[in-house]
Steps between C-alpha positions, in 0.01 A plus 500: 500500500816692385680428151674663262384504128726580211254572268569411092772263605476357134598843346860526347786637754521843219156629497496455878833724507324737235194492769430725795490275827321573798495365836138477630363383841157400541330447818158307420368216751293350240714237218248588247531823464876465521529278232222715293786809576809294373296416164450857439822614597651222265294675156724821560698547208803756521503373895633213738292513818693264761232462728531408898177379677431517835142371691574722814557838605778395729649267195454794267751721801756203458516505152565870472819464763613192317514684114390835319221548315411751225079490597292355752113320402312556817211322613336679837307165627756255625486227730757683774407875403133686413434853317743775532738389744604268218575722306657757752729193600629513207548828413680541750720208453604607133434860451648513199352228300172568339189281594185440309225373711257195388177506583224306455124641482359530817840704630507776245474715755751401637772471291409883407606594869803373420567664150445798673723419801756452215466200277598514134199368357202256602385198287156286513644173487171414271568755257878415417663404204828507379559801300303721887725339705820511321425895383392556893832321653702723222326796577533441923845488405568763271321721757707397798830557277349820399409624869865379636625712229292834639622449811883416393425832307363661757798379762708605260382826435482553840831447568612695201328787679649428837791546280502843340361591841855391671637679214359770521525567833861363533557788208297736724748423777792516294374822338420651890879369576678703300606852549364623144200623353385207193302663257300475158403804281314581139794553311323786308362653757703441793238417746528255740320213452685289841693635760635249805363678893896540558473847286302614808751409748774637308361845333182541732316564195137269564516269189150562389639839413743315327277310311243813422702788471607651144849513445570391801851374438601833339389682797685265742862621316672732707503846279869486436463171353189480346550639113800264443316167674199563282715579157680185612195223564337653201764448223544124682132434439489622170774295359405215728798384738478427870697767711643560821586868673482706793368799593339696803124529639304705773361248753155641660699586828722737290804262478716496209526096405737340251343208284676313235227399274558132303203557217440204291274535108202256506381472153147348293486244253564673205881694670341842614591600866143490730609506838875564700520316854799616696635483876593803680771478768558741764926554466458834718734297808763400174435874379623626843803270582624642142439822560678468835819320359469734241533809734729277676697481226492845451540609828823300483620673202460833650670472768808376371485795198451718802780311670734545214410857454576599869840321449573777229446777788318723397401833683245443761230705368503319152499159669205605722327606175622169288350294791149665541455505133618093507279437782203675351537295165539199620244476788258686265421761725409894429736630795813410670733691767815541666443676850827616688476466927615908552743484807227626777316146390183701514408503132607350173569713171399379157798434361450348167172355346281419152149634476425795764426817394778739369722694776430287759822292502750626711263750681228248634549412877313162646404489888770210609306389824238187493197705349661437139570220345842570438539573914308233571764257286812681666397461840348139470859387271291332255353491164147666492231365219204726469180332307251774521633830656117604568452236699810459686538548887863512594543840420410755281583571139711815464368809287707420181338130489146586507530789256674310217209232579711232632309214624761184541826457550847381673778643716859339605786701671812574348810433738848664436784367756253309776300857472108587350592718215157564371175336325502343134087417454329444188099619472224456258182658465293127461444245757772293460628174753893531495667139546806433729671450138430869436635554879827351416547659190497892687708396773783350280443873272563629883764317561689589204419877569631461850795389399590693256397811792733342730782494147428818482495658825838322571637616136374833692678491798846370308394762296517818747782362681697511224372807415612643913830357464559668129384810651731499838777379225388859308440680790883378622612565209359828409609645843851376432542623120259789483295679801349689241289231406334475802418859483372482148280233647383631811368814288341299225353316784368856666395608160272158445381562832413883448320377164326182707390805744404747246281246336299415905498870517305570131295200627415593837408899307253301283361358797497774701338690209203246442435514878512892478288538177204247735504716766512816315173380227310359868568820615384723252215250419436562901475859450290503204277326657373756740399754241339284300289393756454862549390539088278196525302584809483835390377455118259224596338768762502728200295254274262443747427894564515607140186499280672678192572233239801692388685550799381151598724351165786718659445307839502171313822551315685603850362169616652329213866691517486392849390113427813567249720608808431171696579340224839614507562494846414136458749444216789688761326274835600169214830614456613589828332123567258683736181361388409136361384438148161581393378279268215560236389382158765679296558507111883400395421674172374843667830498725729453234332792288556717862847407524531586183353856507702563825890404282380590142676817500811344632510230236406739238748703574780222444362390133345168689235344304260338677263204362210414733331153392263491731209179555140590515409228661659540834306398788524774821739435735459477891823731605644835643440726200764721664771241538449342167544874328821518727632205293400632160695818576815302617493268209451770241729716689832251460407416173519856430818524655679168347351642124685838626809318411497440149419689221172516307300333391398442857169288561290415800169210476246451733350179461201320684265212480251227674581159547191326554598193583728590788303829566768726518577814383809612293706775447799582288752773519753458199782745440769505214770641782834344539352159689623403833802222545357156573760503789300764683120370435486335838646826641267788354249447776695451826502849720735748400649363207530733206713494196447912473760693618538622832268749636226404213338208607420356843450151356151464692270523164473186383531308858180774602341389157531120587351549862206673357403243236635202711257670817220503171561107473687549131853447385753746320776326299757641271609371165849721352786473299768726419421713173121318527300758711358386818156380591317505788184271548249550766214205567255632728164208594183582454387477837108440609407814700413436825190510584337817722479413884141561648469834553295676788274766418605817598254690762276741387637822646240783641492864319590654813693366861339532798783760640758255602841675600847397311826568540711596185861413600786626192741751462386538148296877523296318104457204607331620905336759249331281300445208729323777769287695195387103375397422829325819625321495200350174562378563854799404757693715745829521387831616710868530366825472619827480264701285770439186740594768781224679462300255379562340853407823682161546328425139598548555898241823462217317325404172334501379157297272301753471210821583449725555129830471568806548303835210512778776456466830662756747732522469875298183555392293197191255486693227623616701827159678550341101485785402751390811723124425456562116612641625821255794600178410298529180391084475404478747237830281317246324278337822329830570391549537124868545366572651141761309314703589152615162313832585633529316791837423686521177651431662840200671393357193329553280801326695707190543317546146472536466908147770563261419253230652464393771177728690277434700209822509271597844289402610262145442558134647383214613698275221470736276643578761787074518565529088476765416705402765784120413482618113538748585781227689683235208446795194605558746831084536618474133436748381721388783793176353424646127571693622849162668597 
């Protein structure tokens, strides 16, 4: 049975509209207990129940398709449907509607199995009344509102989350898109607190270190920029404003990056600034396009200035200098140079240039053929960019590149009338790329110069025709009206020429004279030689026979005047160029105070005061104390000479010091003499110029003075002005001494020989004297001869186990008597032993060169006559030993 009860259908239209109402479908089987459920139903007070019955489970399904119902009363035991399927049936039906199951007493049991499979509540149909089942139904329903809220909470939330994960991850995305760094810092302490994983790809810089690291940020700013960025974001952050400005940072790889930093103030509740969140945006690529327009721009600028200022025609030599200087500036590079093509096409000259050392413009000649770069751009007809010069491999960088330290650079020819005139390049000492732009900008400079060449070169030509016909015109003219002119000419002309020959003539004398005054100190350096070694022998055999302590002093002081002797013959050897340097710790100091000694007199003598400030803490220097006292004495001497020409006072300094940082030495000669022209200071040390008068100068000082302390690795530079004095400034480096070779241990050599014979060969009666006394005395058999004749004759009668023998000598000298032995007894050629002075002429020293073998050189002392002999006689019965 199936009905539909309004329930209090006698109550006023109001209170029912002031009522709650609920729609309530019972499924009961039994009419009693469904009208015992509408009574109770119909006592609710504040609630109209409108109650749908149904005696079926499959009526109960209908009614929930045909309407909606706010709760469902259950009863588990119906005619079409028993136990829990009942109520599964329905549940599944109408999820959503709460259902309180009725039960009677013998199926409590089972209306708890289905409370727990999910029914509101369960209700004893005995034990009902009104108030239980209206407070159960209210309760079922309250609880199903409350659960579908969870869950709409719950979907909601969920959602919600789904959102802010979208967001999130779209802002990740958005965040990863963009070229820039998004970051947020402690605005008091400046540490990042957030930094976006694009800071990695754009600075390399990992960005837990960003995170971690103190002062981070500050550290970042490239060095040039860093004081003002700081000063700058500080003074925004204490007065509070959002800022935006760029500046420069050192990625990890070393790259210099530009960021423009957009910094915006986050503030707290109560106004004070907490935090500062910012995005930092790589504008390096912008920074670049602007710098190139810029140089461009500038570029541009220069050229037509340079344009303009070749259209004024200047001299040649002042627009090469205008356009390396131009060049230089705007390319920003150290050096720049004009190289002329000579007319062989076999080398360049430096014509004009900014940045090489003084005196080398105008002098400097550069190898035109592919090994240089300038060659190499001549012969290929195209520019030439150089990146790294140490690494390059299409030729080789010249001399005057690698010693100014040059390390990139570029090259473009300079054509005059269809022809290469020369080389205009621009260098740099840093690794530098140069663009095309950069390119451009030198050839149009070279193409300017060119043409004005080609202006000039014409202007020329007009020039000396004009100049021809004027002078026929003359010529024509001066035959016609006066023949004396051309008289008066010729001998003005014979009288320049005279003068022009007179002046070759004084030159060739001084050369003549240097030559002579070589030969003559190698030749009496030569001939001291052989009675030294005659003293030396002589006074060491003498201090090993002595016993008396007195006469054995006297022996030691002839051993010193003698040391003394090779001293000097040294110093005449280093004049004459006869000997290399011989370098040993020397003190600056103690050679100065020498000099001095050696020209006080001389200075004194003039009224010239000398002042000697003098460093004590001047490190010894690794040099030829001869050569360096040779300088001294030149320097002191032409100051001397320039204070000559003034009256007193007359005053001469003597200055040195260390410079530690670039560990070189210094020294300063100052006088208060007349000072030298600055016309001439590029002059004073070329060969043979001299502004004494004739016949007092040769004009080789200072150019001998530069070679020595160039050859010591130092400089020597002038600085002079008329009525200023002069001074001369010698750096000399503190070199590292080399370090000793291994050295083999000399032999032990026996008291006594075992009687071998030798051969004394020298027309010196001291020196065979000495050399035959030295070796009799220590056991050997010892013939003379004073000529390779001889010599040769005593050979064919017996045999020799050593022989001595002299380079120069009458009749037949060492090098003949080795000739003769290599023809007639060609075995005994390797216990030859030739004495040698330090004179050698080239023929002499290439055929000791050519032989081989031992030589003792003069002057010498006995233990190195016992060494030498004992070691020649040892190498000679080893290698018998070796045939045998």
């Amino acid at each position: 049975m199936t009905g539909h009860l309004p329930l209090r259908v006698l109550q006023r239209d109001g209170e029912n509209m002031a009522k709650r109402h609920l729609k309530v479908l019972l499924i009961e089987d039994n009419p009693g207990d469904v009208r015992l459920i509408q009574e109770m139903l119909t006592e609710a007070k504040d609630t109209v129940f409108h109650l749908t019955s149904a005696n079926s489970l499959a009526e109960g399904l209908m009614q929930l398709r045909r309407a909606k119902f706010e709760i469902i009363l259950l009863d588990l035991l119906l005619s079409d449907s028993q136990g829990l399927e009942t109520f599964h049936a329905m549940q599944r039906k109408a999820p959503e509607v709460p259902i309180i199951v009725l039960s009677g007493f013998d199926d409590e049991a089972l209306a708890m199995g289905a409370v727990q499979g999910g029914a509101q509540d369960c209700l004893v149909k005995g034990q009902l009344d009104s108030h239980l089942l209206v407070r159960a139904m209210q309760y079922a329903i309250e609880r199903e509102r409350a659960k579908k809220e969870r869950q709409q909470l719950l979907a909601r939330e969920q959602e919600a989350r789904a959102e802010v994960a979208k967001a999130e991850q779209r802002f990740r995305d958005i965040l990863q898109g963009l070229h820039a760094i998004v970051w947020e810092a402690d605005a008091q302490t400046w540490q990042f607190t957030f930094v976006s994983q694009r800071a990695e790809d754009i600075l390399g810089y990992p960005v837990q270190q960003w995170l971690t690291e103190p002062d981070f940020w500050v550290n970042l700013i490239h060095p040039e920029d860093r004081e003002h960025s700081v000063r700058y974001c500080r003074e925004c952050t204490e007065q509070g404003r959002d800022r935006e400005f760029e500046y420069r940072v050192v990625a990890a790889d070393g790259r210099i990056v530009w960021l423009q930093d957009i910094v915006h103030v986050v503030r707290d509740g109560d106004g004070r600034v907490r935090q500062l969140r910012g995005v930092m945006v790589d504008i390096s690529a912008h920074k670049q396009v602007e710098a190139e327009l810029k140089a461009r721009v500038r570029q541009q600028a220069a050229v037509s200035e340079f344009g303009q200022r070749a259209l004024t025609n200047p001299p040649l030599d002042q627009l090469f200098d205008e356009a390396v200087d131009l060049v230089a500036r705007t390319l920003d590079v150290e050096y720049c140079k004009i190289l002329r093509l000579l007319p062989d096409g076999k080398a360049l000259r430096l014509e004009a240039g900014v940045g090489w050392k003084p005196g080398l413009i105008g002098h400097v000649l550069i190898d035109a053929s592919e090994a240089s770069q300038a060659g190499y751009s001549l012969l290929h007809r195209e520019p030439v960019i150089v990146e790294d010069l140490r690494t390059e491999t299409r030729f080789r960088g010249t001399w005057l590149l690698h010693e100014h330290g040059v390390v990139s650079g570029l090259a473009v020819i300079i054509y005059s009338a269809g022809q290469p005139f020369g080389i205009l390049s621009a260098h740099t000492g840093r690794h530098r790329s140069f663009t095309q732009d950069d390119i451009h900008f030198l050839q149009a400079i070279a193409h300017v110069l060119g043409t004005a060449i080609e202006r000039k070169l014409t202007e020329e030509a007009l020039r000396q025709a004009r100049e021809e016909l004027e002078l026929r015109v003359r010529e024509r003219t001066a035959e016609l009206l006066q023949a004396n002119d051309s008289l008066r000419r010729e001998i003005a002309e014979r009288k320049r020429a005279e003068a022009q020959l007179q002046q070759q003539r004084e030159a060739l004398f001084q050369r003549e004279k240097l030559a002579a005054m070589g030969s003559l100190l190698a030749s009496v350096a030569h001939e001291l030689n052989n009675p030294l070694s005659v003293v030396m022998v002589q006074s060491d055999l003498l201090g090993e026979e002595v016993r008396d302590k007195a006469l054995a002093e006297r022996i030691k002081v002839i051993n010193q005047s003698a040391e003394r002797c090779v001293s000097i013959v040294q110093n005449f050897l280093a004049l004459a160029r006869r000997t290399p340097p011989q370098r040993t710790h020397v003190n600056l100091n103690a050679i100065i105070e020498e000099a001095m000694t050696l020209l006080a007199y001389a200075l004194r003598v003039d009224n010239v005061e000398v002042h000697r400030d003098l460093a004590d803490d001047l490190p010894p220097l690794w040099a030829d104390r001869h050569q360096i006292h040779q300088v001294l004495v030149n320097l002191i001497t032409n100051a001397h000479h320039a204070l000559r020409e003034l009256p007193p006072p007359r005053h001469l300094a003597l200055t040195t010091r260390y410079d530690v940082e670039r560990r070189i030495v210094i020294l300063e000669v100052t006088d208060t003499g007349p000072g030298i022209p600055a016309t001439l200071h590029g002059r004073i040390f070329e060969p043979f110029f001299t502004t004494k008068p004739p016949g007092v100068g040769t004009g080789l000082g200072l150019p001998f003075c530069r070679g020595i302390i160039e050859g010591h690795g130092g400089t020597i530079t002038v600085q002079s002005e008329l009525g200023q004095g002069t001074t001369f400034r010698l750096e000399l480096p503190v070199e590292a001494v080399p370090a000793p070779g291994s050295v083999t241990p000399l032999p032990d050599i026996p008291s006594r020989a075992a009687g071998e014979a030798i051969l004394v060969v020298d027309d010196e009666p001291g020196i065979v004297g000495a050399l035959a006394y030295l070796l009799r005395r220590h056991g050997y058999h010892v013939d003379t001869a004073t000529n390779g004749r001889l010599a040769l004759g005593k050979l064919q009668e017996r045999t020799y186990d050593l022989i001595l023998c002299d380079l120069r000598m009458p009749e037949l000298d060492g090098p003949g008597l080795y000739r003769e032995l290599e023809k007639r007894l060609p075995r005994i050629l390797p216990r030859m032993i030739f004495l040698t002075g330090d004179t050698l002429s080239p023929e002499a020293r290439e055929f000791l060169e050519k032989v081989g073998g031992a030589r003792l050189n003069k002057p010498f002392r006995a233990a190195e006559v016992r060494r030498i002999v004992f070691q020649a006689l040892q190498a000679i019965s080893a290698q018998e030993q070796h045939r045998r």
